[in-house]
N, CA, C and O atoms as a GROMACS GRO file, in nm:
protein
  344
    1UNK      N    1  -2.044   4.307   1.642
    1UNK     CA    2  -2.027   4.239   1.516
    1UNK      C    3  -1.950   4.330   1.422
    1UNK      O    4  -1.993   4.445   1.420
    2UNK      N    5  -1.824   4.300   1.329
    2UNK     CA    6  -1.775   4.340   1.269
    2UNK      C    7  -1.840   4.315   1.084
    2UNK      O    8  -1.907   4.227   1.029
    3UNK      N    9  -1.791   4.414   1.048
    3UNK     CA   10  -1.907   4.392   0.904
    3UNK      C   11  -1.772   4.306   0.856
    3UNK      O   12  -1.655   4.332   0.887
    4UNK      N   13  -1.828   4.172   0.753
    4UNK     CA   14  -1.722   4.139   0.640
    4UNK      C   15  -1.681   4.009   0.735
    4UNK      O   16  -1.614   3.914   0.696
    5UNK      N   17  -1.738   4.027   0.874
    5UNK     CA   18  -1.716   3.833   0.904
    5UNK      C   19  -1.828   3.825   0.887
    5UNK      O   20  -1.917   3.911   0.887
    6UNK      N   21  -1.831   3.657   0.864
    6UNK     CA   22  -1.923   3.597   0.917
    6UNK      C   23  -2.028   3.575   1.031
    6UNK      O   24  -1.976   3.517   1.126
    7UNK      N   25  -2.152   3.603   1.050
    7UNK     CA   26  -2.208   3.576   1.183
    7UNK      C   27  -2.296   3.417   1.158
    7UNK      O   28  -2.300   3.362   1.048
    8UNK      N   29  -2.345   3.376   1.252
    8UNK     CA   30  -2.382   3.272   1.320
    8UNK      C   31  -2.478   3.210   1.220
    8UNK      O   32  -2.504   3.090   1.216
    9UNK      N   33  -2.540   3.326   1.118
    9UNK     CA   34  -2.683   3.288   1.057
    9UNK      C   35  -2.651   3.289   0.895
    9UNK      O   36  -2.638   3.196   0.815
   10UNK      N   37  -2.643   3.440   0.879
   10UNK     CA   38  -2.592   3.456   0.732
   10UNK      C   39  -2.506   3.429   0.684
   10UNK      O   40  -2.536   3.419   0.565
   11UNK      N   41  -2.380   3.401   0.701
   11UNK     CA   42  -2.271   3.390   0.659
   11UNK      C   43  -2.187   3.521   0.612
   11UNK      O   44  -2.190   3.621   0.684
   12UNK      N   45  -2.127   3.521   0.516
   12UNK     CA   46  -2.061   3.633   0.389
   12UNK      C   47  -2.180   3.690   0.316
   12UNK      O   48  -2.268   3.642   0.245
   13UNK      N   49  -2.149   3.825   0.365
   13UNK     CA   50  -2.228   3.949   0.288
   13UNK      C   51  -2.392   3.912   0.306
   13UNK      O   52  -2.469   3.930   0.212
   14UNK      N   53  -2.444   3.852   0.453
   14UNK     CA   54  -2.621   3.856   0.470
   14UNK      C   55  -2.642   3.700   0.418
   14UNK      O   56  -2.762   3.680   0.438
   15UNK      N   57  -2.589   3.589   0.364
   15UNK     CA   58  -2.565   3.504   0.333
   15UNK      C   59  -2.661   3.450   0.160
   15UNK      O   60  -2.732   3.360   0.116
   16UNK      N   61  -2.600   3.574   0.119
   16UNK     CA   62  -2.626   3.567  -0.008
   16UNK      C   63  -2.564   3.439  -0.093
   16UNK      O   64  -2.626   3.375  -0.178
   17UNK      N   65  -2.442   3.419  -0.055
   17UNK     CA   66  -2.343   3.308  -0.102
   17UNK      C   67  -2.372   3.159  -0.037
   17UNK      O   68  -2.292   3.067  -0.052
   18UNK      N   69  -2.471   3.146   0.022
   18UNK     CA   70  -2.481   3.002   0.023
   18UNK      C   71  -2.533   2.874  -0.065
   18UNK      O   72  -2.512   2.755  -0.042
   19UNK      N   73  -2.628   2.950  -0.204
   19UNK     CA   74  -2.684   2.894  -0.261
   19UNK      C   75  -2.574   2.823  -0.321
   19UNK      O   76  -2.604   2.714  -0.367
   20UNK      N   77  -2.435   2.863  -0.333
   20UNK     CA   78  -2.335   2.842  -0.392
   20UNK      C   79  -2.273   2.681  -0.390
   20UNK      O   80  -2.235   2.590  -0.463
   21UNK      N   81  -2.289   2.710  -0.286
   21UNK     CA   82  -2.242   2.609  -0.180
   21UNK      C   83  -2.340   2.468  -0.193
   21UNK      O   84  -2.279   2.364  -0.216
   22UNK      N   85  -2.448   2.464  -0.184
   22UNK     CA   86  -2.563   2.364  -0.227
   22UNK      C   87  -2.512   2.309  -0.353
   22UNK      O   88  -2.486   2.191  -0.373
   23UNK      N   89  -2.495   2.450  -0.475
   23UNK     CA   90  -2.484   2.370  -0.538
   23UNK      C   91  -2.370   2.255  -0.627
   23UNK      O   92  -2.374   2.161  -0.707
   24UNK      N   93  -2.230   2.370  -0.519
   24UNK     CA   94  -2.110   2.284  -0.538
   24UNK      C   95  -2.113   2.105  -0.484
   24UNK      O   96  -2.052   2.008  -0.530
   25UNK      N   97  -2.212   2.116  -0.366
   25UNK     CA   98  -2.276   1.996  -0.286
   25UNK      C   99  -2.324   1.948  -0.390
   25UNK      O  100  -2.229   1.935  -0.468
   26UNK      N  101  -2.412   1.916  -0.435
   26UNK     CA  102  -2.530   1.852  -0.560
   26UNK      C  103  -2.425   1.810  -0.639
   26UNK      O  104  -2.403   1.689  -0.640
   27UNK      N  105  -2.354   1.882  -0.706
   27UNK     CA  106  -2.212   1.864  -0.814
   27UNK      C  107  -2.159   1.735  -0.774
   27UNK      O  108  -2.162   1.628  -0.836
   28UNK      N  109  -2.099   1.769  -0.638
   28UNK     CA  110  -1.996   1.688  -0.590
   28UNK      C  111  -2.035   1.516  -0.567
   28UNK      O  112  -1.970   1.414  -0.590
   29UNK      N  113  -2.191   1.541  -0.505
   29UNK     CA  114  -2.264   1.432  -0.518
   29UNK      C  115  -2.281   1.344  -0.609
   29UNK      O  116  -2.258   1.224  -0.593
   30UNK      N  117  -2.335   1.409  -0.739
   30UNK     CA  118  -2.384   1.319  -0.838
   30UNK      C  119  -2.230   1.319  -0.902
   30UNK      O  120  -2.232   1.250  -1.004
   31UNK      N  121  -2.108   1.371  -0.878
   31UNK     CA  122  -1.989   1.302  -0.974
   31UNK      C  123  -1.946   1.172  -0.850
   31UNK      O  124  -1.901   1.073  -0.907
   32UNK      N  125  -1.952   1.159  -0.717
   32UNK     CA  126  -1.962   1.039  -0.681
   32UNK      C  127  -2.001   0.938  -0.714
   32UNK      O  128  -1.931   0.838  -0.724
   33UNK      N  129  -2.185   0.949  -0.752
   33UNK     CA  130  -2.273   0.835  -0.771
   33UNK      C  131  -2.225   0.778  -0.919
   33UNK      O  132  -2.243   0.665  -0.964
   34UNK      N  133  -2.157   0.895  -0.981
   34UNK     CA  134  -2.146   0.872  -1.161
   34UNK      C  135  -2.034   0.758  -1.139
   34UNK      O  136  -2.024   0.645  -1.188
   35UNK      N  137  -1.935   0.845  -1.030
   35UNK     CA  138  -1.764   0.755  -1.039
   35UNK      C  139  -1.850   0.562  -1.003
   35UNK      O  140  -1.841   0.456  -1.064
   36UNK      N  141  -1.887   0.583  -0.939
   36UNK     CA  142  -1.909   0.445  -0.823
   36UNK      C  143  -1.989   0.329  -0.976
   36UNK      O  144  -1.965   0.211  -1.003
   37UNK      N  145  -2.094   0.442  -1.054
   37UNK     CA  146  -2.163   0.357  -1.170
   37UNK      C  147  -2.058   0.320  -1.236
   37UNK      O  148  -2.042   0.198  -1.243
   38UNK      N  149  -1.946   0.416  -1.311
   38UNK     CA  150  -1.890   0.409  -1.394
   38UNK      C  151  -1.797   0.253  -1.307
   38UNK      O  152  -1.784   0.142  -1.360
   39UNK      N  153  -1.750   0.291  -1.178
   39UNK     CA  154  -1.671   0.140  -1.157
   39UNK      C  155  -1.699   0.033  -1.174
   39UNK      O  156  -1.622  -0.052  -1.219
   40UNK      N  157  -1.823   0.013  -1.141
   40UNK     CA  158  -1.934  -0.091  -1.134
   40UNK      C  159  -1.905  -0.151  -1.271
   40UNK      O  160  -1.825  -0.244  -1.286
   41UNK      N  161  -1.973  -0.093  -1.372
   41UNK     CA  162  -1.961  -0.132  -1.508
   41UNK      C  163  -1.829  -0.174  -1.559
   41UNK      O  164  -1.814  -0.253  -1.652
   42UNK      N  165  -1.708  -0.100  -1.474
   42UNK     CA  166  -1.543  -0.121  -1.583
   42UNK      C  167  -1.508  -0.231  -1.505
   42UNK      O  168  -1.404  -0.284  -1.544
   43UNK      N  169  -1.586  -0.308  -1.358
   43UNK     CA  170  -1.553  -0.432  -1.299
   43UNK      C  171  -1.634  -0.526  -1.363
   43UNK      O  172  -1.586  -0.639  -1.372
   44UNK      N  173  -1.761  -0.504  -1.417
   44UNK     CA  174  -1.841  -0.590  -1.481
   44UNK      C  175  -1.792  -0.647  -1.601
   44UNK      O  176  -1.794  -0.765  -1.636
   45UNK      N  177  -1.729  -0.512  -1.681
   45UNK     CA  178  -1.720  -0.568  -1.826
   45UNK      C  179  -1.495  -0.605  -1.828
   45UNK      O  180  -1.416  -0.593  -1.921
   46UNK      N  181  -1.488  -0.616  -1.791
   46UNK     CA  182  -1.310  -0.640  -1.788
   46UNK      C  183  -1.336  -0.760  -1.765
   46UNK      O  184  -1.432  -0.813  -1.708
   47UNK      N  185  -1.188  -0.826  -1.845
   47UNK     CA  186  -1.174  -0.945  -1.894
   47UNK      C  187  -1.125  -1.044  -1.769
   47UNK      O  188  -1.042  -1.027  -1.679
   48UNK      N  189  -1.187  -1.123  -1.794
   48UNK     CA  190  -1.164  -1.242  -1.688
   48UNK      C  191  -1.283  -1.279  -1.627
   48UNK      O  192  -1.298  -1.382  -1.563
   49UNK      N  193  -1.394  -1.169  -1.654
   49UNK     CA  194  -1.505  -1.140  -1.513
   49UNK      C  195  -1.600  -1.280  -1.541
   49UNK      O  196  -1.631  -1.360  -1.454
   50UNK      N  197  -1.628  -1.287  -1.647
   50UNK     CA  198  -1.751  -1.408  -1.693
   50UNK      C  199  -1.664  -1.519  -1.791
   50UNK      O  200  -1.544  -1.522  -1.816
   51UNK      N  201  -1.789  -1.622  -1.844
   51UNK     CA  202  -1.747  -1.730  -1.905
   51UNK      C  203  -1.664  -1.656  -2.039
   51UNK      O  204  -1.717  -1.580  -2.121
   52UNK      N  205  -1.546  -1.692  -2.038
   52UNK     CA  206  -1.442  -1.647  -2.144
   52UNK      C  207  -1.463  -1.792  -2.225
   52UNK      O  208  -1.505  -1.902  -2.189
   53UNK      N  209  -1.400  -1.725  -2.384
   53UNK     CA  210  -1.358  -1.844  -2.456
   53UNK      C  211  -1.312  -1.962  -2.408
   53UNK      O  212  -1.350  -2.079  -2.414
   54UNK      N  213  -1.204  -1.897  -2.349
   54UNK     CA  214  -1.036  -2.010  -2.295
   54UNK      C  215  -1.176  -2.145  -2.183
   54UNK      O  216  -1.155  -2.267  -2.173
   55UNK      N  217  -1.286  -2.078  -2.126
   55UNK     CA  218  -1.285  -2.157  -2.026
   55UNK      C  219  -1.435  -2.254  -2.084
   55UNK      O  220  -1.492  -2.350  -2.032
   56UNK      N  221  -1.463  -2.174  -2.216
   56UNK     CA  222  -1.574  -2.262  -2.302
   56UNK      C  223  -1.489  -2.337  -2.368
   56UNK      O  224  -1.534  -2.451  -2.369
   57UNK      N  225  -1.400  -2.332  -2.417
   57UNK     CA  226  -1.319  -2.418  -2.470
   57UNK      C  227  -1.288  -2.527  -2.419
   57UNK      O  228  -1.309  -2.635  -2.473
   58UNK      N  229  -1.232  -2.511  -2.304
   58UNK     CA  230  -1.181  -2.639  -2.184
   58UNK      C  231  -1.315  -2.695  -2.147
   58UNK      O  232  -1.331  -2.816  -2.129
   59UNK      N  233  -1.405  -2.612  -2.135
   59UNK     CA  234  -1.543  -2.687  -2.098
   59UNK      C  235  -1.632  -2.803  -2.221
   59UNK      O  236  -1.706  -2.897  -2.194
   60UNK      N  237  -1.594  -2.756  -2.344
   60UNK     CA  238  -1.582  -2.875  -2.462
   60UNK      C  239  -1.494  -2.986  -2.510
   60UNK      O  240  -1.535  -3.084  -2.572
   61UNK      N  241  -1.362  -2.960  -2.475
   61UNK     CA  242  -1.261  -3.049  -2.441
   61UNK      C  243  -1.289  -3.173  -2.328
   61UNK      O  244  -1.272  -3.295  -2.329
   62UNK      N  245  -1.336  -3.082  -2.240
   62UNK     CA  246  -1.391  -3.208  -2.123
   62UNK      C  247  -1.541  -3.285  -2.165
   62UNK      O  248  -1.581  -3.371  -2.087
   63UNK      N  249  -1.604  -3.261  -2.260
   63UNK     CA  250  -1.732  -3.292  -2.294
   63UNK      C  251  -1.695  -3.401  -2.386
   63UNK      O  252  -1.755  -3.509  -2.382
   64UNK      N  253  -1.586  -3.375  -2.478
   64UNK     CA  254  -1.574  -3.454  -2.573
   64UNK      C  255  -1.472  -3.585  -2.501
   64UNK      O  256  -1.476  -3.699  -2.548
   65UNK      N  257  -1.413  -3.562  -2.423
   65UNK     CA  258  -1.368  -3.684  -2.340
   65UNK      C  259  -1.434  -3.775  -2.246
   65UNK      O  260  -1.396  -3.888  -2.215
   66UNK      N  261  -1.535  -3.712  -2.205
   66UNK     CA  262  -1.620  -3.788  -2.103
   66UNK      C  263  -1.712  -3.859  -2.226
   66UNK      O  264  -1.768  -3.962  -2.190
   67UNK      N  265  -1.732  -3.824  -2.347
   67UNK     CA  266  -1.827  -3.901  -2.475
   67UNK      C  267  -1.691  -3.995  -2.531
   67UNK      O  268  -1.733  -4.105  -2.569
   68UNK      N  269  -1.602  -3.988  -2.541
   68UNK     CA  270  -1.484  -4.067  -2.576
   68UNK      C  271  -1.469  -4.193  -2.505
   68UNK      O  272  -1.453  -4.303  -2.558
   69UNK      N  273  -1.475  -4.167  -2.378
   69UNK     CA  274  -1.458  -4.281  -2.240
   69UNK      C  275  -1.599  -4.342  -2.239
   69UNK      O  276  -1.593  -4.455  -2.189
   70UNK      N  277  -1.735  -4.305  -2.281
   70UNK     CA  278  -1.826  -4.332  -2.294
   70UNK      C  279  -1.901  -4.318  -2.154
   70UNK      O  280  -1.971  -4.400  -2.093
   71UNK      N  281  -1.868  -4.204  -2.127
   71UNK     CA  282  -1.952  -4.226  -2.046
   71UNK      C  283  -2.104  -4.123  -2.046
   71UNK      O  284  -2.187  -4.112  -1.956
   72UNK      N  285  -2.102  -4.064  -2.169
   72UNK     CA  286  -2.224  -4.009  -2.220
   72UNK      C  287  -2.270  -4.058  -2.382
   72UNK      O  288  -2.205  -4.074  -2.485
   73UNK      N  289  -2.401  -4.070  -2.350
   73UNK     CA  290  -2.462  -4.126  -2.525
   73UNK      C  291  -2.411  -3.999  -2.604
   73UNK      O  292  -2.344  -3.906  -2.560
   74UNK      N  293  -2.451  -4.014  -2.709
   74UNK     CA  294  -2.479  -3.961  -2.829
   74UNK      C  295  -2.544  -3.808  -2.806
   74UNK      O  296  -2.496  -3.694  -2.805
   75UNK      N  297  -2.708  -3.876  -2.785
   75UNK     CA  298  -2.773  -3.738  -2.741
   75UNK      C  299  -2.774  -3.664  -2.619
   75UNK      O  300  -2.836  -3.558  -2.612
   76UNK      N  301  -2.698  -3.718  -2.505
   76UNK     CA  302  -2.646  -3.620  -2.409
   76UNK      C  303  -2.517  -3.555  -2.431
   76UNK      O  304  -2.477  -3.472  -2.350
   77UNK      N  305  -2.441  -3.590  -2.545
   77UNK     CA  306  -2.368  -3.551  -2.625
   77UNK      C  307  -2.383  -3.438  -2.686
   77UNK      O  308  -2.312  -3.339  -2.670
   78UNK      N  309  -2.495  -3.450  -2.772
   78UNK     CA  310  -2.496  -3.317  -2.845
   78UNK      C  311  -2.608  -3.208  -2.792
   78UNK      O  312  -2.634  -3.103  -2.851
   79UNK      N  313  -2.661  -3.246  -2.686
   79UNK     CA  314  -2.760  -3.149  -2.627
   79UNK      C  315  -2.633  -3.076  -2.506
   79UNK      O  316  -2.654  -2.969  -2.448
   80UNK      N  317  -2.555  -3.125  -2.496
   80UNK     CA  318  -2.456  -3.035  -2.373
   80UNK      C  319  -2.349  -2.956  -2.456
   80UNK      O  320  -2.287  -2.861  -2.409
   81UNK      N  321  -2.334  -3.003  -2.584
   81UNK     CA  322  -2.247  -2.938  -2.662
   81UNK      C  323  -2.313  -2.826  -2.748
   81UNK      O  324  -2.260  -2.724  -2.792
   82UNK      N  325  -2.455  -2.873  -2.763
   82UNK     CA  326  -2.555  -2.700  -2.787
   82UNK      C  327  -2.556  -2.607  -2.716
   82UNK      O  328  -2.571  -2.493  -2.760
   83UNK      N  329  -2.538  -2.640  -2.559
   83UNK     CA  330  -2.529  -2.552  -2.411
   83UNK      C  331  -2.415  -2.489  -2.443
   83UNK      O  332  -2.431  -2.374  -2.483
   84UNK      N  333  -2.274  -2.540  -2.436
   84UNK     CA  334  -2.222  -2.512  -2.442
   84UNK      C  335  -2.152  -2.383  -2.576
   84UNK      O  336  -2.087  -2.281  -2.552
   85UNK      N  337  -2.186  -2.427  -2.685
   85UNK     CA  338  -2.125  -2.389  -2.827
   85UNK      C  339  -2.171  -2.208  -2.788
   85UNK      O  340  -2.249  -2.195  -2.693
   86UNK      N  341  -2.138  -2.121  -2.837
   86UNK     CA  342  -2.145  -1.958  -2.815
   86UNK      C  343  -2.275  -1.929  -2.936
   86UNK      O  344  -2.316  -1.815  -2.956
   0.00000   0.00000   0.00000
């Protein structure tokens, strides 16, 4: 065995330097789990993902035409347009 390699068990210098290593591991880990949360959330909240204006809008447009053509009363009228309103 030559001093200053590595052997089989200790590593560098009796393997004083491994704790190092764990904890560059642990690091590396939890900035994964952070990246993967952080995506999660910037796919959740970006625009398009849920009921937008544009598509509550069109969804009252069609409410008020199907009550136009008659084919809803009054009060199924304004109980779907409470659902609907933000």
């Amino acid at each position: 065995m030559m001093w200053g390699w590595p052997n089989m068990m200790g590593g560098f210098f009796g393997g004083g330097l491994g704790w190092i290593g764990m904890i560059f591991g642990f690091i590396f880990f939890v900035a994964i789990v952070i990246g993967v949360i952080l995506l999660i959330v910037w796919l959740v909240r970006r625009p398009g993902y849920g009921v937008t204006d544009k598509t509550s809008a069109h969804s009252l447009e069609i409410l008020k035409e199907r009550y136009a053509k008659g084919e809803l009363t009054k009060e199924q009228y304004e109980i779907m347009k409470k659902e609907l309103m933000p």
